[in-house]
N, C-alpha and C positions, 0 to 999 in steps of 0.2 A: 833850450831847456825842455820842450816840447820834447822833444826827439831822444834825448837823455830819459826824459821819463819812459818813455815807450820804451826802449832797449830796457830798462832797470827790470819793468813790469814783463817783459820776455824774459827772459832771463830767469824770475822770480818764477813764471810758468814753468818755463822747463826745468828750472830745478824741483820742482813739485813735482811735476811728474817723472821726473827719472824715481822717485823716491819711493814711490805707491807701486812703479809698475814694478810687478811679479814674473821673472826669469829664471828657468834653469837654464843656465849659461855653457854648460857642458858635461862631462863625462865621458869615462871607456866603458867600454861595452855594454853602452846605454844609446837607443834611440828618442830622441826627442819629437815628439809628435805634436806639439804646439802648433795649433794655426791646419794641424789635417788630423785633429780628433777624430774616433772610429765615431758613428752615432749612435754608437750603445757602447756597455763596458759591465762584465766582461764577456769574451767568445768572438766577438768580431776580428779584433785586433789579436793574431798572437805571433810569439818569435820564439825560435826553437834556442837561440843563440844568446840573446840579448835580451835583459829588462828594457824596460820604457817608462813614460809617461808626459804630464803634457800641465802647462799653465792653466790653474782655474781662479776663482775670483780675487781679488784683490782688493786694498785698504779698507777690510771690512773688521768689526769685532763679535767673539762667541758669544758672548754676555753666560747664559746661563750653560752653555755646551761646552764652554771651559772645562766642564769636571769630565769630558768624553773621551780628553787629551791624555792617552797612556804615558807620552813621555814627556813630561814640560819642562820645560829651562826657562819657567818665569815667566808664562804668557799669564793672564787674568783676562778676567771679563770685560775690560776695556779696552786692551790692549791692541791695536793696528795691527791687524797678519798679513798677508798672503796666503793662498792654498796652490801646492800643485800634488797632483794624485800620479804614485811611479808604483810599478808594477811587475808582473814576472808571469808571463802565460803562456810555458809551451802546450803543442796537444799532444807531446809525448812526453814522460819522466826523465827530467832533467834538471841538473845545479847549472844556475848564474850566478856568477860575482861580477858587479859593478859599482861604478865609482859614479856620483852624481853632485854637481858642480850647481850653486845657481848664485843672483846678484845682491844676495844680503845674507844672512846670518840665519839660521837654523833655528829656531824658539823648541819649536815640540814636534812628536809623530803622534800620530792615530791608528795605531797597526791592527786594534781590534774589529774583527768582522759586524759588531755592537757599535761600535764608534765610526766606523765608515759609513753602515747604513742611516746612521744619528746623523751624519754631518752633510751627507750628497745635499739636501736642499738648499742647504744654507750655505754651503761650498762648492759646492758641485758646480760644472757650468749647465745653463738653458740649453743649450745644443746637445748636449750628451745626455742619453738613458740610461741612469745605472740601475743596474739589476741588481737583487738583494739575495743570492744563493748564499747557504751555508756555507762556512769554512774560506769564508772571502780574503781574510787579514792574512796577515802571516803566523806560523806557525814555529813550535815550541824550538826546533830545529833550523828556521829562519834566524839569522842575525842581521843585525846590521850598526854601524857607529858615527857618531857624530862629532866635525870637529870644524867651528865657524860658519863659511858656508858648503861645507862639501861634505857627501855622505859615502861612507861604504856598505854595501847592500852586499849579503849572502844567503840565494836563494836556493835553499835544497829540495830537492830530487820533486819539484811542482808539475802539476797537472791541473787539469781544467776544475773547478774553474778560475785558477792560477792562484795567486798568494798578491797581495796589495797593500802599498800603506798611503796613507797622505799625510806630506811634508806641510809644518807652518816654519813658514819663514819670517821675520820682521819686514813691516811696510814703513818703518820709521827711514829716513834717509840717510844713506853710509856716513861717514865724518867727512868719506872724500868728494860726496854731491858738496858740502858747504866749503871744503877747502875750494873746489872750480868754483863752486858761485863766488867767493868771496876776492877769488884773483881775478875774475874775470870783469867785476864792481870796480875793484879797483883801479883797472886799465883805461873802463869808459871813461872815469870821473879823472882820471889821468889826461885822456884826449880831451874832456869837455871844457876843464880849466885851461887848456892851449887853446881852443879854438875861442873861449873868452879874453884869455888874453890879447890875442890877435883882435879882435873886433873892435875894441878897446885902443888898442897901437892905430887903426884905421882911421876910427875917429879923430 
């Protein structure tokens, strides 16, 4: 029984944390810079070719910077995010279109150069400088669309010091973290009751 408890309580672990942790999972002609952030942003990092960006804090809430959020699909002041900040910064005039993939669902953007600089502290990661230049967000001419968790970004004709939005995602846990946890409960408690039965036929 000991032992049952322990796998239930793992298990319960890593379903918790598959839930909180904040991923962009993929995308075309996007680099993902998670894990080798520039340690500033922006000017350090740029791509003649390609958007980017990178994982910043996770299972946190805005409370009062909820109102900062340009585009919301139903976050509030309490509500469990994610932040990841994606971006577009050649040093010469150029459009990107990219496709940006991550492990939960899309809530809001913050595309405004007002709402970036509002949110770096409180979203931002410790290891990265963001700088506060004018004309940082995207602009009137920028697009981009949302659908679940994947976004499409079109960034026209950017220069220094590039165009940026940051993605909220949900830090709530997919439906499919509880469908694994719940098959995977069921299997234990499957083996636990055979290995009581057996103990039992011993006796």
């Amino acid at each position: 029984m000991k032992t049952l408890t322990k796998i239930i309580l793992g298990m319960s672990i890593c379903a918790s944390s598959q839930g909180i942790h904040a991923a962009i999972t993929g995308g075309t002609n996007f680099v993902n810079l998670t894990g080798n952030e520039p340690i500033s942003t922006p000017g350090v990092y740029e791509n003649n070719l390609q958007a980017f960006g990178w994982d910043e804090l996770t299972g946190i809430t805005l409370g009062s910077l909820v109102s900062v959020v340009d585009y919301n699909l139903g976050i509030t002041a309490n509500t469990l995010i994610n932040s990841h900040l994606i971006g577009s910064d050649p040093n010469i005039h150029t459009s990107i279109t990219s496709t940006i993939t991550f492990d939960s669902h899309i809530l809001g953007v913050i595309w405004t150069t007002y709402g970036l600089n509002a949110t770096d502290a409180a979203l931002g990661l410790p290891t990265v400088t963001y700088y506060t230049p004018d004309n940082l967000g995207l602009e009137l001419i920028d697009t981009f669309s949302v659908s679940g968790n994947s976004m499409s970004f079109f960034n026209s004709h950017a220069n220094r010091p590039g165009d940026f939005m940051r993605v909220i995602t949900s830090a709530v846990p997919e439906p499919s973290i509880y469908a694994m946890f719940g098959l995977g409960l069921a299997g234990v408690m499957l083996v636990a009751r055979r290995q009581d039965r057996s103990a039992s036929k011993q006796k």
